[in-house]
LUMLOKOL-348152 format. One record per residue (C-alpha): residue number from 1; residue in one letter; x, y, z. Coordinates in steps of 0.05 Angstrom, whole numbers, plus 5000, padded with zeros to 4 digits. Layout:
<recs>
+------+------+------+------+------+
! resi ! resn !    u !    v !    w !
+------+------+------+------+------+
!  NUM !    a !    X !    Y !    Z !
...
+------+------+------+------+------+
</recs>
This chain:
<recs>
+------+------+------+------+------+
! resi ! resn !    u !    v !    w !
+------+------+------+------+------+
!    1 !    x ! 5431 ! 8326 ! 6280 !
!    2 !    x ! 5476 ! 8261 ! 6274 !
!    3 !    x ! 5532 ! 8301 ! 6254 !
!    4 !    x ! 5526 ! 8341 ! 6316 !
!    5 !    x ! 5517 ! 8292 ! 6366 !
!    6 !    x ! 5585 ! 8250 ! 6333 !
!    7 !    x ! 5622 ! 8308 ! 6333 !
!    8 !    x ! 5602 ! 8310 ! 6417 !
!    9 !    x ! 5613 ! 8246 ! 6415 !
!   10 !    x ! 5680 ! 8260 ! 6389 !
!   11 !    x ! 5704 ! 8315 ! 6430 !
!   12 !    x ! 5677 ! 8294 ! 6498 !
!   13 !    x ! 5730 ! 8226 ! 6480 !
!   14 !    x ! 5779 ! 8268 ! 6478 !
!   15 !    x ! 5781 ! 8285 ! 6549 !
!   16 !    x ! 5804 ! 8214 ! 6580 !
!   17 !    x ! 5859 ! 8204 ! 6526 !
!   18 !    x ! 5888 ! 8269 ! 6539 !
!   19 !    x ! 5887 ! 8259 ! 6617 !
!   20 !    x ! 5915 ! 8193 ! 6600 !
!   21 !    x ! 5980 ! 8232 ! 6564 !
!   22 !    x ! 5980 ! 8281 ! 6620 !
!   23 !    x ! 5986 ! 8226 ! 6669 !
!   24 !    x ! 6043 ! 8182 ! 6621 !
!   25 !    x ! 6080 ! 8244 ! 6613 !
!   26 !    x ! 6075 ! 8272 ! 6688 !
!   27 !    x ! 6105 ! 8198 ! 6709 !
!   28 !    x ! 6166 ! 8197 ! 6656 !
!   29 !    x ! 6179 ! 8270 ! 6687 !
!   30 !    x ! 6176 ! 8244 ! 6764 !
!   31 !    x ! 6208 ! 8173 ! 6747 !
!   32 !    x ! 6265 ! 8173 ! 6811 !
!   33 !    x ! 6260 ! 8252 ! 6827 !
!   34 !    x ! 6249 ! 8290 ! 6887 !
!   35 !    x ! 6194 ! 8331 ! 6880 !
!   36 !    x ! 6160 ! 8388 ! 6920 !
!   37 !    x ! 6090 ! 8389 ! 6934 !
!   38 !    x ! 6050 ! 8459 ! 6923 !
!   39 !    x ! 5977 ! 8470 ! 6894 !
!   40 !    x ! 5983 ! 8543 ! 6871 !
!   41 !    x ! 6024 ! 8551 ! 6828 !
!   42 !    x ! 6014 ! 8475 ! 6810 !
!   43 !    x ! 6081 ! 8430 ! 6816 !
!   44 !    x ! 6097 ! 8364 ! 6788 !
!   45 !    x ! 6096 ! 8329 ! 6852 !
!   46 !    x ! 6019 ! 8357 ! 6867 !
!   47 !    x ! 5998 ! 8334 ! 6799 !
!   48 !    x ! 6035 ! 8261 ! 6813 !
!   49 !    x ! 5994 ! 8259 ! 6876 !
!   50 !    x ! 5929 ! 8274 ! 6848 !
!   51 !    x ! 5942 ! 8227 ! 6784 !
!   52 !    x ! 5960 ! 8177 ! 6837 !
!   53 !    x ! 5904 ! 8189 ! 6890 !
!   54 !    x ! 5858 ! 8178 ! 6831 !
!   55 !    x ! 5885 ! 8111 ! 6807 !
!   56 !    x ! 5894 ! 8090 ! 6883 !
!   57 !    x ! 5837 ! 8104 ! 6917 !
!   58 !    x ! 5875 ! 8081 ! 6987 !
!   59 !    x ! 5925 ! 8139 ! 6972 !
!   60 !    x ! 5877 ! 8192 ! 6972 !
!   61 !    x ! 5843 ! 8174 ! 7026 !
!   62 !    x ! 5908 ! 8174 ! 7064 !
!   63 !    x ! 5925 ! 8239 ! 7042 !
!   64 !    x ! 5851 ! 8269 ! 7065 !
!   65 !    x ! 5879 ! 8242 ! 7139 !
!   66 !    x ! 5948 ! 8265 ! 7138 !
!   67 !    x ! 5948 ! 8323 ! 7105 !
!   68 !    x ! 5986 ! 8330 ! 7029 !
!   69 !    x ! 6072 ! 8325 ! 7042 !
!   70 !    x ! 6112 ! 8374 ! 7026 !
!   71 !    x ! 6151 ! 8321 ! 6974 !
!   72 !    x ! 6142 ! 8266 ! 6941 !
!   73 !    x ! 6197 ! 8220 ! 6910 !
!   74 !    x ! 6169 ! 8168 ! 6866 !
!   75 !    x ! 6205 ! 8109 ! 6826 !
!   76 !    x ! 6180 ! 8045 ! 6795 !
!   77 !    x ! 6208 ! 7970 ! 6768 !
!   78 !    x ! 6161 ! 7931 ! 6716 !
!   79 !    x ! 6113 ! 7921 ! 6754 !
!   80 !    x ! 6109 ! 7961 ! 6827 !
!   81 !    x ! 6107 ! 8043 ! 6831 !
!   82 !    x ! 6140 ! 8060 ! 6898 !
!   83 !    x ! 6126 ! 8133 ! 6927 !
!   84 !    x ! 6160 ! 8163 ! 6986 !
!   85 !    x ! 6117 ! 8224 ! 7021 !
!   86 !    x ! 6156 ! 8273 ! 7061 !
!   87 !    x ! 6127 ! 8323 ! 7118 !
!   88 !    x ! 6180 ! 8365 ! 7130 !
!   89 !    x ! 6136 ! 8397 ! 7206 !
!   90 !    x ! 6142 ! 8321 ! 7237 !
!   91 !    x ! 6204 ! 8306 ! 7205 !
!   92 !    x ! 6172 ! 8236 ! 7179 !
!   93 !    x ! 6162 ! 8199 ! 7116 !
!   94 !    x ! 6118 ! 8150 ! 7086 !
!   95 !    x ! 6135 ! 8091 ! 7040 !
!   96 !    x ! 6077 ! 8069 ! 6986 !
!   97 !    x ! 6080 ! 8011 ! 6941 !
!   98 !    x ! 6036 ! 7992 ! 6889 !
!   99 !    x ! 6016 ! 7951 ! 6833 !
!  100 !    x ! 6015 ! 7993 ! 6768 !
!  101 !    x ! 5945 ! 7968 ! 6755 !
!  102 !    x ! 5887 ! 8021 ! 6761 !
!  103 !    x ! 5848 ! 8002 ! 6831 !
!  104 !    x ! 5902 ! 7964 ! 6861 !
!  105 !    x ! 5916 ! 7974 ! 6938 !
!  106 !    x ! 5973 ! 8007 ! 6967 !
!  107 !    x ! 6022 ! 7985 ! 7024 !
!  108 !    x ! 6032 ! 8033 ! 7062 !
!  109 !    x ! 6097 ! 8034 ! 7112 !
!  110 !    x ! 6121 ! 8078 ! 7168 !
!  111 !    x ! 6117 ! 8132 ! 7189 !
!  112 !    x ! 6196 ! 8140 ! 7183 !
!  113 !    x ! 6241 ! 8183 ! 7226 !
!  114 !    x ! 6270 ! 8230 ! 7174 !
!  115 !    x ! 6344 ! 8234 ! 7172 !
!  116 !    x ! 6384 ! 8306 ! 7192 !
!  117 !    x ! 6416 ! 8301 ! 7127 !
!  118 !    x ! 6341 ! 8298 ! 7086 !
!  119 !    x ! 6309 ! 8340 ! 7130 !
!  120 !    x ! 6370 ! 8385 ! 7111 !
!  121 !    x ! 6367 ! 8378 ! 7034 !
!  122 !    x ! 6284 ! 8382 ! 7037 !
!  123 !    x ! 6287 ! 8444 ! 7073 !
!  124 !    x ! 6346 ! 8473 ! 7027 !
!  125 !    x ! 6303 ! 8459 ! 6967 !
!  126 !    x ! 6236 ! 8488 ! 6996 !
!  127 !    x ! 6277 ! 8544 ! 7016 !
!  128 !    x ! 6305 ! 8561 ! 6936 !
!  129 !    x ! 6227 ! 8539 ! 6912 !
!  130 !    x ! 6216 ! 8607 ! 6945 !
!  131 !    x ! 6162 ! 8572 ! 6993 !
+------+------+------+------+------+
</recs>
């Protein structure tokens, strides 16, 4: 019966660390990229949002009122993550800042005018994504 419930105890532990990986190595992989946003199938930039939206509460409750962007470009410096949110239909974009901590608030800037040159290279990708 021990045995059992340490080998539970073992597995369910499991779960966290290897979110934790997923989320390390889904933020080397988006460190300064442009990335499209699509649920099914599942792109980087969705997973980076919903990694995000879970460490940032602020984020996701933004995203419940606008809507998920078509992209997402996200970079960082020591301390600060820094996410740009693109909606290609309004031709605007959001700046985010953030502390890297867990729970820490996000400013959020704009909306943004996008440029005819991004709204140009957005659409050009989203067009060879086959979306």
């Amino acid at each position: 019966m021990k045995l059992a419930a340490l080998a539970a105890l073992a597995l369910s532990s499991c779960v966290p660390v290897s979110q934790g990986w997923n989320a390390g190595w889904t933020e080397r992989a988006a460190q300064d990229r442009i990335m499209l946003v699509r649920n099914t199938p599942e792109t980087l930039g969705h997973r980076r949002l919903v990694y995000q939206s879970a460490a940032h509460p602020d984020l996701g409750t933004f995203l419940e009122s606008r809507g998920m962007p078509d992209f997402i470009a996200e970079t960082s410096s020591d301390d600060r993550q820094y996410l740009i949110l693109y909606y290609l239909e309004t031709r605007r974009a959001f700046a985010c800042r953030t502390r890297r901590s867990n729970g820490s608030t996000i400013d959020f800037a704009g909306p943004y005018q996008m440029t005819e040159r991004e709204t140009k290279t957005l659409r050009d990708l989203k067009s060879e994504s086959g979306t």
